[in-house]
RODO-2510 file (C-alpha; in nm, 4 decimals, decimal comma):
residues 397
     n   res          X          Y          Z
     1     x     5,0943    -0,9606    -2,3212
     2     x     5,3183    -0,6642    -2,2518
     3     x     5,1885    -0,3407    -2,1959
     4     x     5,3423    -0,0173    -2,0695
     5     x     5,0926     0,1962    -1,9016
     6     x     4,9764     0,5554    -1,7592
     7     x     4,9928     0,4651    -1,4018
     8     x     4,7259     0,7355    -1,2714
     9     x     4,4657     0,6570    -1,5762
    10     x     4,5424     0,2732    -1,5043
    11     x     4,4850     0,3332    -1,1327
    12     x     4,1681     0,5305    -1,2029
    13     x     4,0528     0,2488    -1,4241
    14     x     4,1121    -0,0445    -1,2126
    15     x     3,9216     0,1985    -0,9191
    16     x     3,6182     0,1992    -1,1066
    17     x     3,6055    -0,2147    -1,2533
    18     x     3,6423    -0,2966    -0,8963
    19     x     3,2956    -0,1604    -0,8292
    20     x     3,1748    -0,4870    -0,9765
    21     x     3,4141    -0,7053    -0,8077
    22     x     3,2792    -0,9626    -0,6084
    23     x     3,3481    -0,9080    -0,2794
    24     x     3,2908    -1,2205    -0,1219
    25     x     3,2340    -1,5687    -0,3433
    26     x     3,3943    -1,9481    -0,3455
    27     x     3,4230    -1,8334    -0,7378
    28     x     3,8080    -1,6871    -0,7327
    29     x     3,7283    -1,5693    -1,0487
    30     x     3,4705    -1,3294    -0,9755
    31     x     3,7331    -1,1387    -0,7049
    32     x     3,9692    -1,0925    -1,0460
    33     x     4,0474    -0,8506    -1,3218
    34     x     4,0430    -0,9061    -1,6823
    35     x     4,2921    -0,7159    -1,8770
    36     x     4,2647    -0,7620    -2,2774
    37     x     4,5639    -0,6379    -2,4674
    38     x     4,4705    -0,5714    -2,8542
    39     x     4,6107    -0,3599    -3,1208
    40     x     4,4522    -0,2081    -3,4127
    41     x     4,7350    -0,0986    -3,6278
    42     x     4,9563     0,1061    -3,4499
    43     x     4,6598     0,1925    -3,1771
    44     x     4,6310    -0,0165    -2,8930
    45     x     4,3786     0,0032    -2,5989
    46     x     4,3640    -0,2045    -2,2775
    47     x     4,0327    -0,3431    -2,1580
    48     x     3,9370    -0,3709    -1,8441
    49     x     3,6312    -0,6539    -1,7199
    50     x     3,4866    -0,7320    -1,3884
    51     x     3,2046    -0,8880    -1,2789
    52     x     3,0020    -1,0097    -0,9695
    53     x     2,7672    -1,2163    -1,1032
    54     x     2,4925    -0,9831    -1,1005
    55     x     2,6800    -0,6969    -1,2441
    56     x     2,9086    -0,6300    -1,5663
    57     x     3,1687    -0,3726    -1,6330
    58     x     3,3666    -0,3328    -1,9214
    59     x     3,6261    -0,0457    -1,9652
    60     x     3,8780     0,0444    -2,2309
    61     x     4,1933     0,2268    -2,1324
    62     x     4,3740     0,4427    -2,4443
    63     x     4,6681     0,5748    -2,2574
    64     x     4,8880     0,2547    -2,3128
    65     x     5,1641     0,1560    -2,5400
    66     x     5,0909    -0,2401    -2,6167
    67     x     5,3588    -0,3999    -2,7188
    68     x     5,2404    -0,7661    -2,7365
    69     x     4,8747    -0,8530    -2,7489
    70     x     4,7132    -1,0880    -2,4941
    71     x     4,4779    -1,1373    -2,1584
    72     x     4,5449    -1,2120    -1,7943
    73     x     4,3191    -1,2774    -1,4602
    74     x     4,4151    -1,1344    -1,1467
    75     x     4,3112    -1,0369    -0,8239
    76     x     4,1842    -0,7080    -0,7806
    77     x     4,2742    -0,6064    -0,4640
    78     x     4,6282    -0,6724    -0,5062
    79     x     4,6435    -0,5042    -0,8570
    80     x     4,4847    -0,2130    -0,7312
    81     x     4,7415    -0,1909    -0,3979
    82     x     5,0343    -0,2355    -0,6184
    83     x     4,9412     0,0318    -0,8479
    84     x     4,8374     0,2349    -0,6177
    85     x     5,1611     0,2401    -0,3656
    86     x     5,3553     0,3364    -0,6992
    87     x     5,2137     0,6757    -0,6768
    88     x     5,5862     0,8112    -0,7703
    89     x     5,5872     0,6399    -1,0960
    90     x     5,4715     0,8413    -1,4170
    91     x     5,3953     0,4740    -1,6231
    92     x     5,4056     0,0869    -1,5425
    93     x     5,4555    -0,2011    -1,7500
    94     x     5,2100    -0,5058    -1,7340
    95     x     5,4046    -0,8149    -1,8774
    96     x     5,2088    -1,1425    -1,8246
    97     x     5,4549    -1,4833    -1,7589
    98     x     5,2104    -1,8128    -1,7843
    99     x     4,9135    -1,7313    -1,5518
   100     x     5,1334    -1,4358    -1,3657
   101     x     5,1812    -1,0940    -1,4108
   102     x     5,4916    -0,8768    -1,3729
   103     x     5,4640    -0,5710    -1,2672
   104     x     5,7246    -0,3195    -1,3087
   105     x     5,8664     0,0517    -1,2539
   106     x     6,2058     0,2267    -1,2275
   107     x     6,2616     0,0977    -0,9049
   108     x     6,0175    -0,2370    -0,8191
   109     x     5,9488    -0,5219    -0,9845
   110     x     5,6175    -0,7382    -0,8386
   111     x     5,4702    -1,0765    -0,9649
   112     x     5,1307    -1,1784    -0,8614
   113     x     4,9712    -1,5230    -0,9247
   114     x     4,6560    -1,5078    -1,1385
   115     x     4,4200    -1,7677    -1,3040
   116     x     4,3510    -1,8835    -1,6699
   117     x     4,1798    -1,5956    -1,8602
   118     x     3,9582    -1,8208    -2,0016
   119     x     3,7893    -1,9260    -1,6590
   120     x     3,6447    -1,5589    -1,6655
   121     x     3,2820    -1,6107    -1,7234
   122     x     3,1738    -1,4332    -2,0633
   123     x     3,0278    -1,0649    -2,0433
   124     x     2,7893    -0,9572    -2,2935
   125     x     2,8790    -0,6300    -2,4721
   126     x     2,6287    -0,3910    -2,6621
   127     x     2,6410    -0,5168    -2,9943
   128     x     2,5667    -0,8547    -2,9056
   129     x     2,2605    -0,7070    -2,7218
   130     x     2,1364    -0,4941    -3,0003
   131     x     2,2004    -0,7748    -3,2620
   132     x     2,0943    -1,0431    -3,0671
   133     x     2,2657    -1,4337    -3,0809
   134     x     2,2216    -1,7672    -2,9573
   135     x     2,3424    -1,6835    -2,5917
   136     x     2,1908    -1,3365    -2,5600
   137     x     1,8392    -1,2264    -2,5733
   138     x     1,7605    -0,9205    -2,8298
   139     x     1,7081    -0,5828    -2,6625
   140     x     1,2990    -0,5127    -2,6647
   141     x     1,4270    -0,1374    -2,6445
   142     x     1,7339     0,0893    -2,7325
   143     x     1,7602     0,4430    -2,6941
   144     x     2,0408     0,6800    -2,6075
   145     x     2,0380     0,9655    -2,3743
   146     x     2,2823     1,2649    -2,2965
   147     x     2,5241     1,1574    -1,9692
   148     x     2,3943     1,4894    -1,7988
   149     x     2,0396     1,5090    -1,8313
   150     x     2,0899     1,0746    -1,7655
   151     x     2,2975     1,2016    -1,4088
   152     x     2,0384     1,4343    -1,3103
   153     x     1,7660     1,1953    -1,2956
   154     x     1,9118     0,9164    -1,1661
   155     x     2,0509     1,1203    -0,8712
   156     x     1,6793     1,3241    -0,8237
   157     x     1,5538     0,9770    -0,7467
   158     x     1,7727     0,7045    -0,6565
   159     x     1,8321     0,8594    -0,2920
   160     x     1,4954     0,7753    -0,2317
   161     x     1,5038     0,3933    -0,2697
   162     x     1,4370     0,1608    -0,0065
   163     x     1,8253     0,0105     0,1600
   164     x     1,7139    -0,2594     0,3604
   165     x     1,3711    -0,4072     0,3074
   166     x     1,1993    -0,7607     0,1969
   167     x     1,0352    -0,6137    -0,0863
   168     x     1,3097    -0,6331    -0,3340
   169     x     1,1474    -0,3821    -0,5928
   170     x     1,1482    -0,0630    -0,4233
   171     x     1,5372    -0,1702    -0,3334
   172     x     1,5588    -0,0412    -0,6965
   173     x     1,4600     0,2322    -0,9257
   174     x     1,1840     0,2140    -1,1880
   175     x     1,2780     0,3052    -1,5184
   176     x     1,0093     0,3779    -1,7738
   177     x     1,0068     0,4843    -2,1429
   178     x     0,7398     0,5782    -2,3757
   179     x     0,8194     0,7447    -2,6609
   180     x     1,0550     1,0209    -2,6276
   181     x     0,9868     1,0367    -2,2350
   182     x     1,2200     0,8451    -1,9546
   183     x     1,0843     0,8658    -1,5845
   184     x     1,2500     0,7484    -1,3324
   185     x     1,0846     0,6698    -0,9507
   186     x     1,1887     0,5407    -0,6423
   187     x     1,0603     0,4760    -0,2672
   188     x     1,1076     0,3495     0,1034
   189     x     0,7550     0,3427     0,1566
   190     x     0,7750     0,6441     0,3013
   191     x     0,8622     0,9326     0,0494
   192     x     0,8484     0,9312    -0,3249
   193     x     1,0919     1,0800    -0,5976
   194     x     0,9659     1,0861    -0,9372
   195     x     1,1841     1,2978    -1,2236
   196     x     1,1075     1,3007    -1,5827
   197     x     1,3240     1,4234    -1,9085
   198     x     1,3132     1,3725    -2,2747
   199     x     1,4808     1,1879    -2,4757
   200     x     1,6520     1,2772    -2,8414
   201     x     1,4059     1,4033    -3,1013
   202     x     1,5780     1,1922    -3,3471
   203     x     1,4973     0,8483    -3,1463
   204     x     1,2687     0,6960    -3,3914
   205     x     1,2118     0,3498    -3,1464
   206     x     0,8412     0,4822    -2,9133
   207     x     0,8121     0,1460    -2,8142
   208     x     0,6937     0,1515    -2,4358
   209     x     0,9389    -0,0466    -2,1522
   210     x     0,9590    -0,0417    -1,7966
   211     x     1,1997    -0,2087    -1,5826
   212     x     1,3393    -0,1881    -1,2115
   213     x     1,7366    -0,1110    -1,1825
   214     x     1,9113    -0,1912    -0,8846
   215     x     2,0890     0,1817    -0,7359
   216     x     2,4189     0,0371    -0,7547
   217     x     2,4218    -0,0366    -1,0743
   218     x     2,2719     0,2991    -1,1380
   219     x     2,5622     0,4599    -0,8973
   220     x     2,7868     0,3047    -1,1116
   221     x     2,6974     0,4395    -1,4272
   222     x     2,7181     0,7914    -1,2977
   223     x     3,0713     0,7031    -1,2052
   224     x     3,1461     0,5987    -1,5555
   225     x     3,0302     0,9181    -1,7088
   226     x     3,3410     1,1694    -1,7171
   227     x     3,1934     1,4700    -1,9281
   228     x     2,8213     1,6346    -1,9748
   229     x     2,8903     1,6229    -2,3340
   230     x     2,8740     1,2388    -2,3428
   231     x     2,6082     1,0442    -2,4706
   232     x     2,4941     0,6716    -2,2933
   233     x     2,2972     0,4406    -2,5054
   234     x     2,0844     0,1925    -2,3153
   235     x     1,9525    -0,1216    -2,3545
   236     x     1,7204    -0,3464    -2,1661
   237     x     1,6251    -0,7296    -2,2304
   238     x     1,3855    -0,9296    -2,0181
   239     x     1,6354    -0,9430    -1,7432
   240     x     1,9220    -0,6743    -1,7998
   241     x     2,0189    -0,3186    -1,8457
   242     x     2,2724    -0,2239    -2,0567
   243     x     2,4838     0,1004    -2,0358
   244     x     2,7095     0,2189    -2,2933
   245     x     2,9048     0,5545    -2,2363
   246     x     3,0065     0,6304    -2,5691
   247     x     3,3473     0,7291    -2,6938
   248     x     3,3787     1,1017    -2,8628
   249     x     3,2508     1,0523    -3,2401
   250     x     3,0753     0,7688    -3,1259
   251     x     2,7384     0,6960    -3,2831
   252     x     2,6188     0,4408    -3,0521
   253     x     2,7688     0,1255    -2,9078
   254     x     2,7924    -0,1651    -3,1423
   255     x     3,1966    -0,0183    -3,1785
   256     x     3,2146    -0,1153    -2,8044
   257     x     3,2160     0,2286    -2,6650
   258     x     3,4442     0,3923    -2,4120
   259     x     3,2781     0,1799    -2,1351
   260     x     3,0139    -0,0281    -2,0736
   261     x     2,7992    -0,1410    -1,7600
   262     x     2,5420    -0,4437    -1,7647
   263     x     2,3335    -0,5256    -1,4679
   264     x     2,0539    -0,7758    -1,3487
   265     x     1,7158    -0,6098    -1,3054
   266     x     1,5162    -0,6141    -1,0009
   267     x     1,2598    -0,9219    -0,9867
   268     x     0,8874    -0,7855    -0,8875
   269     x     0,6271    -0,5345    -0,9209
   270     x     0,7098    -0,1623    -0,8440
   271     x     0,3970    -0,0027    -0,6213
   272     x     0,1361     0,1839    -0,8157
   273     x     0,3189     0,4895    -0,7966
   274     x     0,0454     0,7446    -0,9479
   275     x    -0,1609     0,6531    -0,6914
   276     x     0,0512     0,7534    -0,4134
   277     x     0,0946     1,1130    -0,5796
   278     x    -0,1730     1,3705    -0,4288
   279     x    -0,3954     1,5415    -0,6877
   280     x    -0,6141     1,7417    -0,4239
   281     x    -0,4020     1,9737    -0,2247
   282     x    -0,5498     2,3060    -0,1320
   283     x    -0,2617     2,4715     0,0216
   284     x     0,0526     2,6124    -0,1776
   285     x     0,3810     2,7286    -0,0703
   286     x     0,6858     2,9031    -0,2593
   287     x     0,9780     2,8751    -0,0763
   288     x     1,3423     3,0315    -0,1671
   289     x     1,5650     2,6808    -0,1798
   290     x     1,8628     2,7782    -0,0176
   291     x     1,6521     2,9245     0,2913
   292     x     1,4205     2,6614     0,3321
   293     x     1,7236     2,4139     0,3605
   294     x     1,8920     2,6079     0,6302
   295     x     1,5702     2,6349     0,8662
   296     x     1,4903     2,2392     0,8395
   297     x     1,9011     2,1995     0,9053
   298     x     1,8960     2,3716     1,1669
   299     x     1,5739     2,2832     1,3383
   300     x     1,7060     1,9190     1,3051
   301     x     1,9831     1,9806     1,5528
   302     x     1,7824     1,9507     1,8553
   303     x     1,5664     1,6251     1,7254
   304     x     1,7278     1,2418     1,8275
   305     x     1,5746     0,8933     1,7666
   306     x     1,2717     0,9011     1,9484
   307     x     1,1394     1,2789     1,8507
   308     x     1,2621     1,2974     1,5154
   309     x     1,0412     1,5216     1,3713
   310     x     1,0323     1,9092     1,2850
   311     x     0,7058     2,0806     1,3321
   312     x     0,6224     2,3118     1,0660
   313     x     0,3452     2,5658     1,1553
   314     x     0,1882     2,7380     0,8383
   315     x     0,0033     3,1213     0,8401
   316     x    -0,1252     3,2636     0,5659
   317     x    -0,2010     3,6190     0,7524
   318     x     0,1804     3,6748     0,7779
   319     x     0,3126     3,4648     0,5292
   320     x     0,5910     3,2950     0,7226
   321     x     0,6815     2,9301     0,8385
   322     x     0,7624     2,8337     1,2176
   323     x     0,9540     2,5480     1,2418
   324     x     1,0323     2,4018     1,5650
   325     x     1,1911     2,1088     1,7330
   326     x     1,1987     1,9311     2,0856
   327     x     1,4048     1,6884     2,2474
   328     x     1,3894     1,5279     2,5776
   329     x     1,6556     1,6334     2,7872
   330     x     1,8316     1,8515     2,4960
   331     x     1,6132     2,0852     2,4518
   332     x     1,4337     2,3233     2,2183
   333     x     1,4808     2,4792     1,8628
   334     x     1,2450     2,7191     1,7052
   335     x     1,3261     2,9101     1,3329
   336     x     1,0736     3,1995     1,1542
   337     x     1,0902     3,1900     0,7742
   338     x     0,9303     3,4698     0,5239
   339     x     0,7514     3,2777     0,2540
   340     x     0,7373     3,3889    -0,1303
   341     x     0,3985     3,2948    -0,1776
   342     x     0,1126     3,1302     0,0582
   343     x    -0,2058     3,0276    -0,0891
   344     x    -0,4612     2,8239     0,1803
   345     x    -0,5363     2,8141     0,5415
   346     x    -0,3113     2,7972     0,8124
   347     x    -0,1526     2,4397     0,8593
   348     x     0,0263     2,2596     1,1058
   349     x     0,2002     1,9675     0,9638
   350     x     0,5477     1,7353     1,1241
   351     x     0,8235     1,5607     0,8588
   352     x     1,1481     1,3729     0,8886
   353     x     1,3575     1,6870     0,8568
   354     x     1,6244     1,3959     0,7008
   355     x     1,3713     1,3520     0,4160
   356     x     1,3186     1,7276     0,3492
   357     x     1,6751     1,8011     0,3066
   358     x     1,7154     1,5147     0,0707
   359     x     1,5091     1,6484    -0,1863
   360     x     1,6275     1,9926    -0,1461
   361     x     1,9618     1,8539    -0,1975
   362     x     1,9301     1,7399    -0,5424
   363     x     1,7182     2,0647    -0,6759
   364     x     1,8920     2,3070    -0,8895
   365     x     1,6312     2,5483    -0,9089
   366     x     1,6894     2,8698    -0,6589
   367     x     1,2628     2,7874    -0,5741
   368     x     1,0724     2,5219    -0,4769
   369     x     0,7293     2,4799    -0,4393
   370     x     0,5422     2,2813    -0,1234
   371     x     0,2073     2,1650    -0,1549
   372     x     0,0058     2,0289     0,1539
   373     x    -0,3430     1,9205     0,2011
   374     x    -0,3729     1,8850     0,6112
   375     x    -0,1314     1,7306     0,9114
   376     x    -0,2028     1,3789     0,8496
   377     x    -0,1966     1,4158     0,4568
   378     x     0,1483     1,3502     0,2619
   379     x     0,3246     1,6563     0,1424
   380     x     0,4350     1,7648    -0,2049
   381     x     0,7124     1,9166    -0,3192
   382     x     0,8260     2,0326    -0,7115
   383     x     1,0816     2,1986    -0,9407
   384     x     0,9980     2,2607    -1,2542
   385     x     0,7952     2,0317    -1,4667
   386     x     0,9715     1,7119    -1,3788
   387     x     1,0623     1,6729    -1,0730
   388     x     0,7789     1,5723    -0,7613
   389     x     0,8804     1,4279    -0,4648
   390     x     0,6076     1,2958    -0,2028
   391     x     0,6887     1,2841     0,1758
   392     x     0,4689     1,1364     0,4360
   393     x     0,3811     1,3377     0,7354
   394     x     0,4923     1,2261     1,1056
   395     x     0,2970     1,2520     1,4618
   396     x     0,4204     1,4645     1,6556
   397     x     0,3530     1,4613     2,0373
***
């Protein structure tokens, strides 16, 4: 194999694969790079392959002159040092020797000890999935989504997810399609994010499918999409997801598309989610986003560990919001804001000001609405039509 290289697209490249390198394993393999040199006439693409076990990446680089075909193993972390300290060279050229690789520029030559190419365990890639073979369940569903409206609801939700917690399936985000709908939720336990969008009116496959995808994998994909004008086909079997960004002209992914992400799912049952989203709130707020996010900011600064609420303090007379904040031995905080629209009685209610700013983070919309029932119930907030996010209230002394 001999190939010569864009050094900054190679380095961006081997930046992303090594998102599913293993970090720690007895299986030198899985800590290793898989560069595939092929040539289709006088085109010739270099593909990238990781994988930890649990998840998949494959990635093809374009800006490459190959000038023999072939494969090689190698650590990641060194590849990715090397070609990073090179950061004066314009290209580099890969040449493997045996089980090495040479690396070279105008001024430094470097040879780093790999392992047989063939010890690389085998990664599914989308056409296999769709079709089907001896090794690799058929997809029960494959649909393909725009990379945009796919970012947008994978980051209104996945910030919600549980990090550390023994149940394993809110550590992950539900993914659910019916028809021409995909909804997305996740939880801690403790707040909600639910986000909605449609699919393509051209997807002809309405067969239902629900499944629980691990938020780095999900992370991961958003890192792989480069332009809102892509398109990501997805597949899911029994136990996988399958993420295909697809290269410009690109149908779907059976031609291997630009890159491609596979992950385990997330073993369990995801909470009855409906049930945790209030249907009887008699109290309605419209706030302006931008202000709203300011006040709980700053009425956070005077809040630590043990107080870590922000008391917000409701009147309908007025139409305004108190919040206000206490903390022993620091002191006091207390912000007025003008309301849009108050509908109900006045309320007195306390949240994680951490939680409220998360959600306010990933609206777009310049309003948001807050619905509340009383000071013990959980709170509501939307934008739009498809995005509701649940918080629960805390006691404040």
């Amino acid at each position: 194999m001999k190939v010569i290289c864009d050094r900054a697209a190679l380095l961006d490249a081997i930046n992303l694969v090594s998102g599913a390198v293993a970090a720690r394993t007895p299986r030198v393999q899985l800590q290793c790079v898989k560069l595939e040199a092929t040539k289709k006439g006088s085109a010739g693409e270099l593909t990238l392959l990781a994988t930890d076990g649990e998840m998949s990446m494959r990635l093809k680089l374009m800006q490459v002159d190959v000038q023999g075909t072939g494969e090689a193993l190698i650590p990641a972390d060194k590849l990715r040092q090397i070609i990073g300290a090179e950061d004066s060279e314009p290209t580099l050229t890969l040449e493997t020797e045996e089980d090495a690789m040479h690396i070279r520029g105008r001024d430094a030559h470097f040879k780093v000890y790999g392992y047989p190419a063939g010890d690389f365990p085998p990664i599914p890639d989308m056409a296999s999935v769709i079709a089907g073979t001896a090794e690799i369940a058929k997809a029960k569903a494959v649909f393909t989504h725009s990379a945009a409206a796919l970012d947008t609801i994978i980051t209104r939700t996945s910030f919600a997810t549980a990090r550390e917690n023994s149940r394993y399936a809110i550590n992950g985000v539900l993914l659910k399609r019916d028809g021409k709908r995909l909804e997305m939720v996740a939880t801690d336990g403790r707040r909600l994010a639910l986000c909605r969008t449609q699919l393509a009116a051209g997807d002809k496959d309405t067969k239902a499918v629900s499944c629980i995808v691990p938020t780095k994998a999900l992370s991961m994909i958003q890192r792989l999409i480069t332009s809102p004008e892509e398109q990501v086909q997805i597949a899911i079997t029994d136990n996988q997801i399958f993420f295909t960004v697809l290269a410009a002209g690109e149908k779907d992914g059976v031609t291997g598309g630009r890159a491609t992400l596979s992950s385990n799912l997330v073993e369990g049952s995801f909470p009855p989610y409906e049930d945790v989203i209030p249907k009887d709130h008699d109290k309605r707020v419209v706030f302006d986003k931008d202000v709203l996010a300011s006040a709980v900011r700053r009425a956070a600064l005077l809040t630590n560990e043990e107080s870590r609420g922000v008391r917000l303090h409701f009147t309908g007379k007025n139409k305004q919001l108190e919040l206000s904040s206490r903390a022993p031995e620091m002191g006091e905080a207390q912000i007025t804001v003008d309301l849009s629209k108050y509908e109900g009685d006045d309320l007195e209610i306390g949240f994680n000001p951490a939680f409220i700013t998360d959600a306010l983070k990933v609206i777009n919309e310049p309003e948001v609405i807050f619905e509340l029932k009383a000071g013990n119930k959980p709170g509501l907030i939307k934008s739009g039509q498809d995005f509701v996010y649940v918080v629960m209230p805390v006691n404040l002394q």
